[in-house]
C-alpha positions in Angstrom: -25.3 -25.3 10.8 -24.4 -23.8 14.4 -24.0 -20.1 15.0 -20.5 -19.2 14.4 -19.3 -17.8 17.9 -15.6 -17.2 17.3 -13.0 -17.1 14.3 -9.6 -17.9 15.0 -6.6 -17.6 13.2 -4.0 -20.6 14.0 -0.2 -19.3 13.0 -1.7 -18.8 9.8 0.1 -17.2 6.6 -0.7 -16.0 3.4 1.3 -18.3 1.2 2.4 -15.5 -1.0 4.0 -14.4 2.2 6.1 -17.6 2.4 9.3 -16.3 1.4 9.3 -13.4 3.4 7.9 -15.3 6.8 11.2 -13.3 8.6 10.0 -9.5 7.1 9.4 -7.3 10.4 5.8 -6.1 9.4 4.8 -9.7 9.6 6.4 -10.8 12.8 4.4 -7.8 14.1 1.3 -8.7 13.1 -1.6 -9.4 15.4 -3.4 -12.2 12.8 -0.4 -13.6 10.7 1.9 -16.1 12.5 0.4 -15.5 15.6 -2.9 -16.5 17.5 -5.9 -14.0 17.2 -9.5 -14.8 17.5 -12.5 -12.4 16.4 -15.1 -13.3 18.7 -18.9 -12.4 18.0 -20.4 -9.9 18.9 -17.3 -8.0 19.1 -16.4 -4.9 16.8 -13.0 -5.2 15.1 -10.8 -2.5 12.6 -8.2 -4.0 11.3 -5.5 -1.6 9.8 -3.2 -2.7 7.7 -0.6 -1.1 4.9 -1.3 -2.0 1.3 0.0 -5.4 0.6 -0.1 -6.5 3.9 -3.0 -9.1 3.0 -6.3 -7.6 4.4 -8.3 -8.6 1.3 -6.8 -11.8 1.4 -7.9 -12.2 5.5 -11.4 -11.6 4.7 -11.8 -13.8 1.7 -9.6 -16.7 3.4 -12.8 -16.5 6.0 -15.0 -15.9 3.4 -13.4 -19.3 1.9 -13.1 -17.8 -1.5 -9.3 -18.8 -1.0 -8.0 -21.6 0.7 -3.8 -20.2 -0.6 -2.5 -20.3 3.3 -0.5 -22.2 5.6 -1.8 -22.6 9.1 -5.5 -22.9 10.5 -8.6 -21.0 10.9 -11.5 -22.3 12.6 -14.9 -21.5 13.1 -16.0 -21.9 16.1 -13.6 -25.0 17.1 -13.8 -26.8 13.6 -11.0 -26.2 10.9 -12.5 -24.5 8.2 -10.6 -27.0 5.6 -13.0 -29.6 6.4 -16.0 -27.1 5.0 -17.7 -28.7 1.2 -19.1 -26.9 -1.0 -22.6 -27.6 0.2 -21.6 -26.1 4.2 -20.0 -23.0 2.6 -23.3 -22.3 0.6 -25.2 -22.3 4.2 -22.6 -20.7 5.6 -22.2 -17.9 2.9 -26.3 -17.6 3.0 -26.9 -17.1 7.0 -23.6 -16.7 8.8 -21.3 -14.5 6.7 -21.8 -11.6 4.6 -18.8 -10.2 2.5 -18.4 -7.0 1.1 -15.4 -7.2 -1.4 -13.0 -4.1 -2.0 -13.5 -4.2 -5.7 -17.7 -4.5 -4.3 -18.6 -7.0 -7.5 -21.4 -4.8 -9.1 -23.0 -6.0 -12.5 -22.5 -2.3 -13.9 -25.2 -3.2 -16.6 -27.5 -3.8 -14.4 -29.9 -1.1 -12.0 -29.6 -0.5 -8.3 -32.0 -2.0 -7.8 -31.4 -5.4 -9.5 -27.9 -5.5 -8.1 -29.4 -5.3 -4.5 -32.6 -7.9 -5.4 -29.9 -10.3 -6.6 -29.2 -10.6 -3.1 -31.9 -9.9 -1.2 -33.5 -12.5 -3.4 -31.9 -15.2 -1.7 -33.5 -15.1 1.9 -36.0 -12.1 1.3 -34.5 -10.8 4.8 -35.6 -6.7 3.7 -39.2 -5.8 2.0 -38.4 -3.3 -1.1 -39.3 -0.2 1.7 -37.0 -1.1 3.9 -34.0 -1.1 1.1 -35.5 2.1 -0.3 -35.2 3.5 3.3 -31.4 2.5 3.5 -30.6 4.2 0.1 -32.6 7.3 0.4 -30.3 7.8 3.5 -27.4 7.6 1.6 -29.1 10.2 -0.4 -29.6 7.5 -3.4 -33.0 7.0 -3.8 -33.2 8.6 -6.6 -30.6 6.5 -8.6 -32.7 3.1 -8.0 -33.4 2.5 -11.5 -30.2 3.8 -12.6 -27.5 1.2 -13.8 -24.7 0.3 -11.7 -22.3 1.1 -13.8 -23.5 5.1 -13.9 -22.6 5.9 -10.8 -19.8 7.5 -9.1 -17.5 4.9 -7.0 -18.3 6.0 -4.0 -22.1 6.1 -5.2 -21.4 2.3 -5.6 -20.1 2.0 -2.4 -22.6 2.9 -0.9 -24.9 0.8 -2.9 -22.6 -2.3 -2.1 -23.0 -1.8 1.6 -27.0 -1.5 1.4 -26.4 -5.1 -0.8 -23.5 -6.6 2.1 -26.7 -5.9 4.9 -29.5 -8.0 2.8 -28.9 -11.0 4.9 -28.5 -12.8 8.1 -25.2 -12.8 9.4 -22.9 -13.6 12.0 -19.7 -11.7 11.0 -19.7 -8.9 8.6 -16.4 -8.8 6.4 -15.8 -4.9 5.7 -13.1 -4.6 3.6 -12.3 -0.8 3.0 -15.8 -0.4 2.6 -15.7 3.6 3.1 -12.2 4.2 1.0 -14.3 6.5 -1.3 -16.8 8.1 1.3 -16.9 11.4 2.8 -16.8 11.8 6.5 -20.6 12.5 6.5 -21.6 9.2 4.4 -19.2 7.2 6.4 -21.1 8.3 9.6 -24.0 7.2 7.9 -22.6 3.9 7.0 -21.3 3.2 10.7 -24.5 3.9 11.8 -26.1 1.6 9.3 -23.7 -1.1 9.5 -23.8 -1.0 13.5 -27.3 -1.4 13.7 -27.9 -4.1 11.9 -25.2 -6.2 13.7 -26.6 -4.9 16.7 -30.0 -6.4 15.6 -28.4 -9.6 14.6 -25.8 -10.0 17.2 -23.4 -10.2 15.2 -20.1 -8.9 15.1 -18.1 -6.8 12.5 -14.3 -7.1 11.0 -13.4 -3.7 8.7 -10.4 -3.3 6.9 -8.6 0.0 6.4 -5.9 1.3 4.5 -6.0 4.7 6.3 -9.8 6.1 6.2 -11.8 3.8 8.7 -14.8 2.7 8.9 -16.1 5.3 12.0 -17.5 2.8 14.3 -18.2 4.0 17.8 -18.7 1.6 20.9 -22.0 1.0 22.1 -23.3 0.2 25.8 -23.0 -3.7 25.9 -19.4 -4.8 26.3 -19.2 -6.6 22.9 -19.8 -3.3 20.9 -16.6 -1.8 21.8 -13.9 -1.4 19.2 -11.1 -3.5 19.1 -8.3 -2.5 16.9 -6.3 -5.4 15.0 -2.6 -4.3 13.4 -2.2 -6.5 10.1 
């Protein structure tokens, strides 16, 4: 499967949102009834009040839901037309999702949790993963299990998972919600790397603490900001 280049949301809407299509917040968003495009290698926050239906944007593209009206495409092709056996690729080397609720297996270690993933197209040796956590100051909890750790411990450890693959468009969403200003310098930095490395481009939800991106030199590393 092709590269995906662009996303683009077609007059698309929740269809939880249905019955409220006239509500003001709507009508002044930049992605719901409206055309918006997230084009790669660009770097996108997208702020958005609770209930607004960030999670619900990023799993729509993830195709973990298919509850809208409208169209999104991928590149110029509707995403509706997708099987299961194209959104297995495309889950495996063009997206990477890391979920608000992060989807841990609290039984299980660190370690495992981040394998799991990392499994599935060996794209990190072990040192490079034991690099990423021990700058998140977590090195030290990689035989611990999952389910031990603080939440924002486990955020971090969910973003270190999100990165164990190739990707065209990261899906952030509030992926720093329990981090301190310091870690959440650390995780921009992180996360901004590796899309730099992969050309790839970024889309981060926030509910009021943002991911801390900060523009790079090319023109496709500077921060766009989406209203939801």
């Amino acid at each position: 499967m092709q590269k995906i280049n662009s996303i683009t949301f077609e007059n698309t809407l929740p269809a939880v949102f249905r019955a409220v299509s006239g509500d003001s917040a709507i009508e002044h968003s930049d992605v719901w009834l409206s055309r918006c495009s997230f084009v790669r290698p660009g770097r996108y926050t997208v702020e958005a009040a609770s209930g607004t239906g960030k999670s619900s944007m990023c799993s729509f593209i993830y195709g973990n839901r298919h509850d809208y009206d409208g169209t999104i495409l991928f590149n110029s092709t509707d995403i509706r037309s997708f099987g299961i056996g194209d959104w297995c690729e495309l889950r495996r080397r063009h997206l990477a999702l890391l979920p608000q609720e992060m989807r841990l297996f609290p039984e299980i270690s660190v370690r495992e949790n981040i394998m799991l993933k990392n499994r599935l197209t060996d794209f990190f040796s072990e040192q490079e993963i034991k690099n990423m956590l021990a700058e998140f100051d977590l090195l030290q909890k990689y035989d611990t299990p999952a389910g031990l750790l603080s939440i924002g411990q486990q955020q971090r450890v969910a973003i270190v998972r999100a990165l164990c693959q190739p990707f065209d468009f990261l899906l952030l969403d509030e992926p720093v919600s329990h981090l301190d200003r310091e870690n959440n310098l650390i995780a921009a930095r992180m996360i901004m790397e590796a899309a730099h490395s992969r050309d790839a481009a970024i889309i981060s939800t926030s509910v009021g603490n943002p991911l801390l991106l900060r523009a790079g030199d090319s023109p496709g590393e500077s921060i766009v900001e989406i209203k939801l």
